[in-house]
C-alpha positions as CSV (number, residue, x, y, z in Angstrom):
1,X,15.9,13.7,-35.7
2,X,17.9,12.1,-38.5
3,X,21.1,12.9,-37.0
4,X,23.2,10.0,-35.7
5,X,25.9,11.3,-34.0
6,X,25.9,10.5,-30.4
7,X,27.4,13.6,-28.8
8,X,24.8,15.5,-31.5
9,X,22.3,13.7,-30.0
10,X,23.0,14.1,-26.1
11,X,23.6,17.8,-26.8
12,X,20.1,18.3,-28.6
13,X,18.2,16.5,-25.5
14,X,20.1,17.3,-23.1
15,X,19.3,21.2,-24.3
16,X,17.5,22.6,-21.8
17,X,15.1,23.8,-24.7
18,X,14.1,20.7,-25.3
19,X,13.2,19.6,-22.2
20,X,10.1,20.4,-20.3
21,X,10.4,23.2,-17.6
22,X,9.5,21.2,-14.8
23,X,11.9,18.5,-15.2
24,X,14.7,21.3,-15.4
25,X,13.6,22.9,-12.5
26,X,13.6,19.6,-10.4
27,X,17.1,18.3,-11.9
28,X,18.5,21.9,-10.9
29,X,17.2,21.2,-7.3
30,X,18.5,17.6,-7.6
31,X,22.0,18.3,-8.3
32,X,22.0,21.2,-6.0
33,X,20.6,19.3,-3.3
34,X,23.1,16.5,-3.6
35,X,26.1,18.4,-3.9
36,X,25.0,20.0,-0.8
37,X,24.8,16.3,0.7
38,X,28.2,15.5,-0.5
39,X,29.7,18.4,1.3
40,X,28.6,17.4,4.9
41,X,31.2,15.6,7.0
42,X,30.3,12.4,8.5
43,X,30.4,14.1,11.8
44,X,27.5,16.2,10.7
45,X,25.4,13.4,9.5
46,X,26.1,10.5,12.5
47,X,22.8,10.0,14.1
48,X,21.5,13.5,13.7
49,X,18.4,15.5,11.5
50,X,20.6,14.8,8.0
51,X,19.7,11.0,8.0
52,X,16.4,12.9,7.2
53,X,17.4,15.0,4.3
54,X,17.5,12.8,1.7
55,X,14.2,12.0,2.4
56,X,13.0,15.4,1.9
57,X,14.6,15.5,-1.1
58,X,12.5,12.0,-2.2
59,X,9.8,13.5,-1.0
60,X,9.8,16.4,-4.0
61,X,10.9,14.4,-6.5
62,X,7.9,12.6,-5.8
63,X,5.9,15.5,-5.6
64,X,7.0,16.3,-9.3
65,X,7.4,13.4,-10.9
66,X,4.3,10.7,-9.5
67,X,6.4,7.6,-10.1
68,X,7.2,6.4,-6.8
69,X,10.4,3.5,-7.8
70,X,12.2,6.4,-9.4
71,X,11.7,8.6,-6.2
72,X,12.6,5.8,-4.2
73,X,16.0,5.2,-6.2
74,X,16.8,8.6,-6.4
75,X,16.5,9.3,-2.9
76,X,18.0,6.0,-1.7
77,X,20.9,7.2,-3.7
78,X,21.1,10.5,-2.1
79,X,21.8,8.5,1.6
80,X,24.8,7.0,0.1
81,X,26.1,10.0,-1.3
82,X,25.6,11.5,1.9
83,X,27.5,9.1,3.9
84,X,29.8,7.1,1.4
85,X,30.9,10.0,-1.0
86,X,32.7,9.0,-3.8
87,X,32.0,5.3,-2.5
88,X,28.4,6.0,-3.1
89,X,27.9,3.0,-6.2
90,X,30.0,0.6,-4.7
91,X,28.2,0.8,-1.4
92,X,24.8,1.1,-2.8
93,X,25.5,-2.2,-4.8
94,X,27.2,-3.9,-2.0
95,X,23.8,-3.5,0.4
96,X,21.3,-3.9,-2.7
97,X,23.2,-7.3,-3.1
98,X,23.4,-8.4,0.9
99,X,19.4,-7.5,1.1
100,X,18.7,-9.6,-2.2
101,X,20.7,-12.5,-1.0
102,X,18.5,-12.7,2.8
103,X,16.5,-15.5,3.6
104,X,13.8,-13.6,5.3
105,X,13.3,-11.2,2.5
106,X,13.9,-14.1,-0.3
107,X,10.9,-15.5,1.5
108,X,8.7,-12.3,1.5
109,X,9.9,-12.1,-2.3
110,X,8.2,-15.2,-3.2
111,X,5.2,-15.0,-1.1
112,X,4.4,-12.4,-2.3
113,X,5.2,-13.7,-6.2
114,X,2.7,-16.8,-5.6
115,X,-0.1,-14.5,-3.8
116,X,-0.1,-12.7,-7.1
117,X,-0.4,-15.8,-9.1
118,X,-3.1,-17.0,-6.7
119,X,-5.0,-13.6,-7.4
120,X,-4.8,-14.3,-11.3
121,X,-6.3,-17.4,-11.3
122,X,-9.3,-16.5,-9.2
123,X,-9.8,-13.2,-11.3
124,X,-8.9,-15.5,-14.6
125,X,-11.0,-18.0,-14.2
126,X,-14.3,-16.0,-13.2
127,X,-14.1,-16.9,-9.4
128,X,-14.5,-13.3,-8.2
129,X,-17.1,-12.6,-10.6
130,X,-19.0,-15.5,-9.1
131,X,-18.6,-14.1,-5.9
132,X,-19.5,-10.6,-6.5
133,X,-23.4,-11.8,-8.2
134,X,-23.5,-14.3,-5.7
135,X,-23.7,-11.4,-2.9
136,X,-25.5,-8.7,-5.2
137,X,-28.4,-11.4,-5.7
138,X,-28.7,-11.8,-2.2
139,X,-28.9,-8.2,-1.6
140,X,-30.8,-6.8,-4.4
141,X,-30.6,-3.1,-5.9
142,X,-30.7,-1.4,-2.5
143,X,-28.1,1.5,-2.1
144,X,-27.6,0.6,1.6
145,X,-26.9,-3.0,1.3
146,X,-24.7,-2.6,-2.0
147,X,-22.2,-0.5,-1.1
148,X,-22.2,-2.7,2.3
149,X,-22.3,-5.6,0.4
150,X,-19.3,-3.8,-1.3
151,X,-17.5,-3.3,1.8
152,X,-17.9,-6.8,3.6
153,X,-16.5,-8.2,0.1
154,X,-13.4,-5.7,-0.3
155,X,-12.9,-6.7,3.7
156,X,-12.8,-10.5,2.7
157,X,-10.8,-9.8,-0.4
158,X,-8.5,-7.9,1.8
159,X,-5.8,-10.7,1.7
160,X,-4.7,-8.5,-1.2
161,X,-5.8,-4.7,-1.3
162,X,-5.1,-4.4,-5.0
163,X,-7.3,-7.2,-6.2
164,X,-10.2,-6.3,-3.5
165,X,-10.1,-2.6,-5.3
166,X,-10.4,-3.6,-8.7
167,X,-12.7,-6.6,-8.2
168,X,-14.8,-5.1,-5.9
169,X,-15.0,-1.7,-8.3
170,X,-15.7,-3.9,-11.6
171,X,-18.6,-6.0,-9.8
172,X,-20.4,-3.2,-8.0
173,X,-19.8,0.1,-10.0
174,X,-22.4,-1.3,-12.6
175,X,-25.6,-1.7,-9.8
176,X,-24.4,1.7,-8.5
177,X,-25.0,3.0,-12.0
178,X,-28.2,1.6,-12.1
179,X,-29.6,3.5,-8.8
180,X,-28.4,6.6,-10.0
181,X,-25.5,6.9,-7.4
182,X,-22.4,8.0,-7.5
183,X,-19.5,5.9,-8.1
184,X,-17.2,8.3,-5.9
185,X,-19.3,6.7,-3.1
186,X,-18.6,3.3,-4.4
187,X,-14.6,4.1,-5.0
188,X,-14.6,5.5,-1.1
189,X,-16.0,2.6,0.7
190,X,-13.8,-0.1,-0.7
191,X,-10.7,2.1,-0.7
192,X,-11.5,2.5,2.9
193,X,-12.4,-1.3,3.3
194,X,-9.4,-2.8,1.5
195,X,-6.7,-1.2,2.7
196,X,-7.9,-1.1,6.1
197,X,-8.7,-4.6,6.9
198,X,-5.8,-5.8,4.8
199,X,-3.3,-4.2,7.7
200,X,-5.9,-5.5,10.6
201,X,-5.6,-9.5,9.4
202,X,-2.0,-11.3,10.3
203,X,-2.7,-12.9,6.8
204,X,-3.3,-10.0,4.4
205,X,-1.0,-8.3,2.4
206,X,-0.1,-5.6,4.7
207,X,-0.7,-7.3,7.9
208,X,2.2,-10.2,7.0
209,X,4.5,-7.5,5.5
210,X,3.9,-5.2,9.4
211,X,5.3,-8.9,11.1
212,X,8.4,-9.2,9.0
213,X,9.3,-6.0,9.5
214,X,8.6,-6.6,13.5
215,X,10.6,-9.6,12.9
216,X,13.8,-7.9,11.5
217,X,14.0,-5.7,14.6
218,X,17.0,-6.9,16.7
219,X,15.0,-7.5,20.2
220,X,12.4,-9.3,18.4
221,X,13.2,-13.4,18.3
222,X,11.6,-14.5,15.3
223,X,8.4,-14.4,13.2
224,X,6.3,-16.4,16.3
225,X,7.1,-13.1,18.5
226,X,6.7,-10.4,16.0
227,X,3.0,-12.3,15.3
228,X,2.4,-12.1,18.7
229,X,3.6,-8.2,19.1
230,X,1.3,-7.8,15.9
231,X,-2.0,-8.9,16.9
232,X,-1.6,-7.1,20.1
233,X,-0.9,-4.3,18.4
234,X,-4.4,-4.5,16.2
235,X,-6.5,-2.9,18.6
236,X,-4.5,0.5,18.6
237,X,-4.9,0.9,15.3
238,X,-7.6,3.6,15.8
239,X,-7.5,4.4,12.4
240,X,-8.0,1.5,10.7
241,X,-11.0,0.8,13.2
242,X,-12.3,4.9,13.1
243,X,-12.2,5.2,9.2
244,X,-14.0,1.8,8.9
245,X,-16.9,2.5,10.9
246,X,-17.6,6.0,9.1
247,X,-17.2,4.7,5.8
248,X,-19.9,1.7,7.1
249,X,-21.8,4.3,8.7
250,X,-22.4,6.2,4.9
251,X,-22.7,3.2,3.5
252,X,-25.7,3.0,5.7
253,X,-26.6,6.5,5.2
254,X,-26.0,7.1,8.8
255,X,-23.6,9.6,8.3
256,X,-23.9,12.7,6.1
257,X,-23.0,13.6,3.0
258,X,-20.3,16.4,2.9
259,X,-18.6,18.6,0.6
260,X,-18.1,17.5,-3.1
261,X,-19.9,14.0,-2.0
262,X,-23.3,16.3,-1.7
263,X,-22.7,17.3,-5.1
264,X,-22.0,13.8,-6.6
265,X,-25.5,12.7,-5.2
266,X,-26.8,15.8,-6.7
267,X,-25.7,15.0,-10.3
268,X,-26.2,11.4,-9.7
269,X,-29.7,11.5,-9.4
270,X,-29.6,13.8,-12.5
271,X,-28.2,10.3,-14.7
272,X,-24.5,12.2,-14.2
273,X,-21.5,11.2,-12.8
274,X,-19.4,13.4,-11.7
275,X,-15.7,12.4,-12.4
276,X,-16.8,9.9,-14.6
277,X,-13.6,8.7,-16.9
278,X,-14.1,8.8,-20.6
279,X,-11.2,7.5,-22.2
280,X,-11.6,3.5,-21.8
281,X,-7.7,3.6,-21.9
282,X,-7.6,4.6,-18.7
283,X,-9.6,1.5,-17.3
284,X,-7.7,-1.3,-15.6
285,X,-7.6,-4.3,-18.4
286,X,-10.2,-7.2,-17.7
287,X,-8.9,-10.3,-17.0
288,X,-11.7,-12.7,-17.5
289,X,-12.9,-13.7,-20.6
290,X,-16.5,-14.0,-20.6
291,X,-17.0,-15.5,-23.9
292,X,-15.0,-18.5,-23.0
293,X,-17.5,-21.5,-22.6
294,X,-15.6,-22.6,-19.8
295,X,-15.6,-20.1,-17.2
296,X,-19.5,-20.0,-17.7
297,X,-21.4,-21.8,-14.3
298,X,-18.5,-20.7,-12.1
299,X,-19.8,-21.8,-8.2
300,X,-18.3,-19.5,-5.8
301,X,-16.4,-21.9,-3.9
302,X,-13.9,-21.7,-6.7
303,X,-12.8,-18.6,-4.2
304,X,-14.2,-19.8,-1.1
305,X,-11.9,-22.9,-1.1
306,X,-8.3,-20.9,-2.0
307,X,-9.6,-18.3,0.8
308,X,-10.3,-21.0,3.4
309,X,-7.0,-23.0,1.7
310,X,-4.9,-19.8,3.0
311,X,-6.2,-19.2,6.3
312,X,-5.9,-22.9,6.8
313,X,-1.9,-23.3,5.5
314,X,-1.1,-20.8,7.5
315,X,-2.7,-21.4,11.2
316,X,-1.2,-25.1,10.2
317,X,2.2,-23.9,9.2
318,X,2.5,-21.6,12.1
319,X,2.2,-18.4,9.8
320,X,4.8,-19.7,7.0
321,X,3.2,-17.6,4.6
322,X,5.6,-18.8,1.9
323,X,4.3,-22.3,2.2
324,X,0.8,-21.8,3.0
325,X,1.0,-19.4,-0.6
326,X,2.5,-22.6,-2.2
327,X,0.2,-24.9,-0.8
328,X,-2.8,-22.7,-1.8
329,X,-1.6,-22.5,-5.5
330,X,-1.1,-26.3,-6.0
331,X,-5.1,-26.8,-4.3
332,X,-6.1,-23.8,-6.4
333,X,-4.6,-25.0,-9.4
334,X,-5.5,-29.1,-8.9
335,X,-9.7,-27.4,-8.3
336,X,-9.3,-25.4,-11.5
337,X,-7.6,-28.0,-13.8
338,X,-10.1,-30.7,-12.8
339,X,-12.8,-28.8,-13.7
340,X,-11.8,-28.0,-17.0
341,X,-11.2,-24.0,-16.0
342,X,-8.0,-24.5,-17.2
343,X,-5.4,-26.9,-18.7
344,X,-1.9,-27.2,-16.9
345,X,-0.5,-24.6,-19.1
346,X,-2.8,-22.0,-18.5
347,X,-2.7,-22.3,-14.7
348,X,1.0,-22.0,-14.7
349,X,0.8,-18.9,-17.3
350,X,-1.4,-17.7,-14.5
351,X,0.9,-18.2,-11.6
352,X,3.7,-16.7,-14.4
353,X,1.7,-13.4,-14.9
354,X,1.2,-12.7,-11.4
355,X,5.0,-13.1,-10.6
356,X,4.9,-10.6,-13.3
357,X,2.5,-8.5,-11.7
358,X,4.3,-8.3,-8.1
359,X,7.4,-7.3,-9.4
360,X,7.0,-3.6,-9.4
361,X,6.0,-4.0,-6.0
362,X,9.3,-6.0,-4.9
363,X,11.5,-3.7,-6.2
364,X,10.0,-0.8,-4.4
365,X,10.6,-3.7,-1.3
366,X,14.2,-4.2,-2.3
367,X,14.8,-0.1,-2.7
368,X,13.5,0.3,0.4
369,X,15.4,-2.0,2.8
370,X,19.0,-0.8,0.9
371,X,17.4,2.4,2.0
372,X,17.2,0.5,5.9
373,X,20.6,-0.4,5.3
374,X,22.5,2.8,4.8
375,X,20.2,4.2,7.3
376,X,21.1,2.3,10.2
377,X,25.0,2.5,9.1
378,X,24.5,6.6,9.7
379,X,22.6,5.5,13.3
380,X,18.9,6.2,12.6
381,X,18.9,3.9,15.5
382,X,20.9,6.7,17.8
383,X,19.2,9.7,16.2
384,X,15.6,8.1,17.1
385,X,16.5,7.5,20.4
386,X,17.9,11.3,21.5
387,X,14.7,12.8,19.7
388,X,12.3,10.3,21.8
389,X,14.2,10.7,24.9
390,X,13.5,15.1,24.1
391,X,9.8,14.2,24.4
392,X,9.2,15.3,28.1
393,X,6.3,12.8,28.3
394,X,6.7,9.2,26.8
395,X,2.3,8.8,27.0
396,X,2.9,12.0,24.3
397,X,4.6,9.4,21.7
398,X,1.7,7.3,20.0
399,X,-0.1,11.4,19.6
400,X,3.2,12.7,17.9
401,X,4.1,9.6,15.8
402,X,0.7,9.3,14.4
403,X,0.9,13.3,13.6
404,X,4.4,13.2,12.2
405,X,4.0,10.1,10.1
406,X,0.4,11.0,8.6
407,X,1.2,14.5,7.7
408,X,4.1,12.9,6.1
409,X,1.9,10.2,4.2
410,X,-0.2,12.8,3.2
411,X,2.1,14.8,1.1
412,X,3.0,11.2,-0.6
413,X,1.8,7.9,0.4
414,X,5.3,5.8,0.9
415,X,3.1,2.8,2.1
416,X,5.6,0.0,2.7
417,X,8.6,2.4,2.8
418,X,7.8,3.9,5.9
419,X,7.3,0.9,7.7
420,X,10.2,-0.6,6.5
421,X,12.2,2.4,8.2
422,X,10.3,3.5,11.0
423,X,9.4,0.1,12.8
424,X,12.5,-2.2,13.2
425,X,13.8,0.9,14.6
426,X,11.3,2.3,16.8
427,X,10.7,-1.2,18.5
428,X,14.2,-1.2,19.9
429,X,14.2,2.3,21.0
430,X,10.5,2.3,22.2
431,X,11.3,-0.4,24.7
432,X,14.7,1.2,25.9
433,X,12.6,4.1,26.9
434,X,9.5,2.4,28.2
435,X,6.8,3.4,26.0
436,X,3.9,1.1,25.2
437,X,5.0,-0.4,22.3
438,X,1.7,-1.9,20.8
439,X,0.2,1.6,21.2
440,X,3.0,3.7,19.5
441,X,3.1,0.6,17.1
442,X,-0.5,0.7,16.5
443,X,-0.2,4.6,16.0
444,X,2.9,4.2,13.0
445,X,0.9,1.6,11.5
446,X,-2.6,4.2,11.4
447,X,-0.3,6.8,10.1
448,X,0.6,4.7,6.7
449,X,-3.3,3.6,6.6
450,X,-4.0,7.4,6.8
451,X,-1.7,8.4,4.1
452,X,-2.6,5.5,2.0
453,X,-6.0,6.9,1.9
454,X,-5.6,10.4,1.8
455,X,-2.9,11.2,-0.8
456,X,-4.1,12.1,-3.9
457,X,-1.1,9.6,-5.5
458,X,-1.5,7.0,-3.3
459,X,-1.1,3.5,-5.3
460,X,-4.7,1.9,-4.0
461,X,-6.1,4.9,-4.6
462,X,-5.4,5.4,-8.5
463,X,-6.7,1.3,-8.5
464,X,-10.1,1.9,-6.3
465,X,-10.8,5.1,-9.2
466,X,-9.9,3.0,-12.1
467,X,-12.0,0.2,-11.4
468,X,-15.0,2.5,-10.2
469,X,-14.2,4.1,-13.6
470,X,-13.4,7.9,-12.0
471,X,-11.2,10.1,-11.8
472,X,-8.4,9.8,-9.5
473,X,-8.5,14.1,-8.3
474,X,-12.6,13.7,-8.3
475,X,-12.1,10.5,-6.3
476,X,-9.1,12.0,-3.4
477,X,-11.7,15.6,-3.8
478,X,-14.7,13.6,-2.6
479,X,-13.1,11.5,-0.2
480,X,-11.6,13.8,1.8
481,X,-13.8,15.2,4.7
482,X,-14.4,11.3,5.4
483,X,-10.6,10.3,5.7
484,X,-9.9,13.9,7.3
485,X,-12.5,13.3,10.2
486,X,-11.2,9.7,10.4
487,X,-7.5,11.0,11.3
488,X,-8.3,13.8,13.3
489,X,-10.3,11.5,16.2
490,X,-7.6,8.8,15.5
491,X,-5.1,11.5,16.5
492,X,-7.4,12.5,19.5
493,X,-8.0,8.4,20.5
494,X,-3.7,8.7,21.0
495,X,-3.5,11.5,22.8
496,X,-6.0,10.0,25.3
497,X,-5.0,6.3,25.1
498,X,-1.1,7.7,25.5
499,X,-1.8,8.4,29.0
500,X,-4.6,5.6,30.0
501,X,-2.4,2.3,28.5
């Protein structure tokens, strides 16, 4: 366009013409929808089903659009038009400022910042390829034993499910090639693995974000409690557990191959792989650099030491993940820099890039509690309570909340979002009403697993099929009767255990 005339310009692309069809469709809904949501009274909305609307609405402007922080703004901002009306900005600004400036989630912010340097510097400086040959030349080119070998390390590297995915898909996809098996197989085990056991450990990256958002429920103390409401919590996680032992049965080859998964075999054994992505742009970028002299001789203690560093800082800072993080970078760095891995500079350009890295992730953190805020000011708290209290059976909960949440998480994997929301809530009502509160816990949690595995846009599911090199669709396609058999016996496991516990 060589026109520079600004109202020229807005009228060309905002011309519906020259826009694509989709995106008007969904902007027709959007304004629509929130026009709608500005017209209902705050009578209308106080703890009742319209605290739920909004999310409806995120849900397809998800659907549409695959970018999850723009869904999550756009239908955070919807809640405050609902309830604040023409105070909507001001509010929205207001709580996005009072949940940036809390301790607790200042804390979280940062931990999470220096895990992500942490993961850098072992990926960096060849620490995690170490690892990865260390195990394959123990276990040699046997199907069974690599993509177990696969799922013990993506379990280890759990601490963070993101790097477990991509390390554990660049290390092992190669061996799988050579057998002449399909990488879908590979990309299903340690998606299973990584997200899984990340959410079992108090330590890993979705276990330690579960306890701060036990913590910031108003009957729970502090972080010492919501620990201990946690880990009793862990064994009711029947998905986690259920989807773990099936994907370490077919690693096995204990359990059979269905569907699509047949097929892959099929054209495996043929030399082709089904799904297989062509366009190296596609591929997550390599961090190490292999023709660097030194990075060559890595010993695998260069991750065994930050791993044991971690577990260590934290059991000895009573699970102040902020300073056990911050104690684990300065050992990580100090084993690095003295042996010549690298200099000062580079270690802290590490530690810089993953702040980087985690920021995405943050933000999506910050949208989400503003989201909490405006919530509990239109009494989710309330609204939760009166629908519980409708169940005619409380041993029914842990069954319905498991159903609810994962058919939820299926149509588009919220992760963090959805415990954010549902659990500081549901603690305080669950114990009003005198439900087992590990169980239905343990049933909210499985329900985020569940979706986290089975939607086709879930995050750690586009990272586990880029670093198998597949494609995402082939990858969800293959995975399915797995992940589907996994939730439907979780969902039977809470009906039972509802009225056992």
């Amino acid at each position: 366009m060589s026109e520079k005339n600004i109202f020229y310009r807005i009228a060309h692309y905002m011309n519906p013409r020259n826009i694509s069809p989709k995106m008007v469709k969904l902007w027709a809904f959007w304004i629509v929808f929130n026009i709608v949501l500005f017209l209902v009274p705050h009578s209308m909305a106080k703890e009742s089903i319209w605290i739920l609307v909004p999310l409806a609405g995120l849900f397809v402007y998800a659907l549409v659009t695959k970018d999850v922080i723009q869904s999550l703004l756009m239908g955070t901002f919807s809640m405050y038009i609902l309830w604040y009306k023409w105070g909507a900005v001001g509010s929205f600004f207001d709580d996005s400022l009072a949940v940036l400036a809390d301790e607790e989630n200042i804390e979280m912010y940062m931990s999470f910042f220096l895990c992500g340097g942490i993961i850098i510097a072992m990926k960096r400086s060849g620490s995690t390829k170490a690892f990865a040959e260390f195990i394959t030349s123990k276990i040699g080119m046997n199907e069974r034993l690599i993509l177990t070998g696969s799922a013990v390390y993506s379990g280890i590297m759990s601490i963070d499910d993101y790097v477990s995915a991509l390390t554990a898909g660049a290390a092992f996809s190669p061996l799988v090639d050579k057998m002449k098996k399909p990488r879908l197989a590979l990309a299903y085990v340690i998606r299973t693995f990584s997200i899984c056991i990340s959410a079992i450990l108090p330590f890993g990256a979705w276990g330690y974000f579960i306890i701060f958002q036990i913590a910031d429920a108003e009957n729970v103390a502090d972080r010492s409690e919501a620990t201990h409401i946690f880990i009793q919590s862990v064994p009711y996680m029947f998905y986690a557990i259920v989807a773990c032992v099936i994907a370490l049965l077919f690693a096995l080859r204990l359990f059979p191959k269905l569907g699509p998964m047949k097929k892959a075999y099929e054209l495996a054994e043929q030399g082709i792989q089904m799904g297989e992505l062509t366009d190296g742009s596609e591929q997550e970028e390599e961090d190490f650099d292999e023709t660097d002299p030194r990075k060559k001789q890595i010993s695998v203690w260069n991750l065994l030491i930050p791993m044991l560093t971690i577990a260590v800082a934290l059991i000895a800072t009573d699970l102040d993940c902020f300073l056990a993080f911050g104690i684990t970078a300065i050992v990580t760095g100090i084993l690095y820099v003295l042996q010549g891995i690298f200099t000062i500079g580079e270690y802290v350009q590490c530690v810089v890039d993953g702040f980087v890295d985690m920021v995405d992730m943050v933000i999506i953190l910050m949208i989400g509690y503003t989201m909490q805020e405006v919530m509990y000011t239109m009494g989710m708290e309330g609204f939760v309570n009166s629908v519980c209290n409708l169940v005619p059976y409380v041993s029914l909960l842990p069954f319905i909340f498991f159903v609810f949440f994962s058919c939820s998480e299926y149509l588009y994997s919220l992760n963090y979002t959805l415990y954010q929301i549902a659990i500081p809530v549901m603690l305080v009502v669950l114990t009003g009403i005198g439900a087992n509160v590990p169980l239905c816990l343990g049933a909210i949690i499985s329900a985020g697993l569940f979706g986290a595995n089975a939607c086709v846009v879930s995050d750690l599911g586009v990272i586990s099929a880029r670093a198998s090199r597949v494609e995402i669709y082939e990858q969800y396609r293959t995975s399915q009767p797995y992940v589907l058999i996994a939730g439907a016996v979780s969902a039977v496991l809470y009906l039972i255990a509802g009225f056992v516990f």
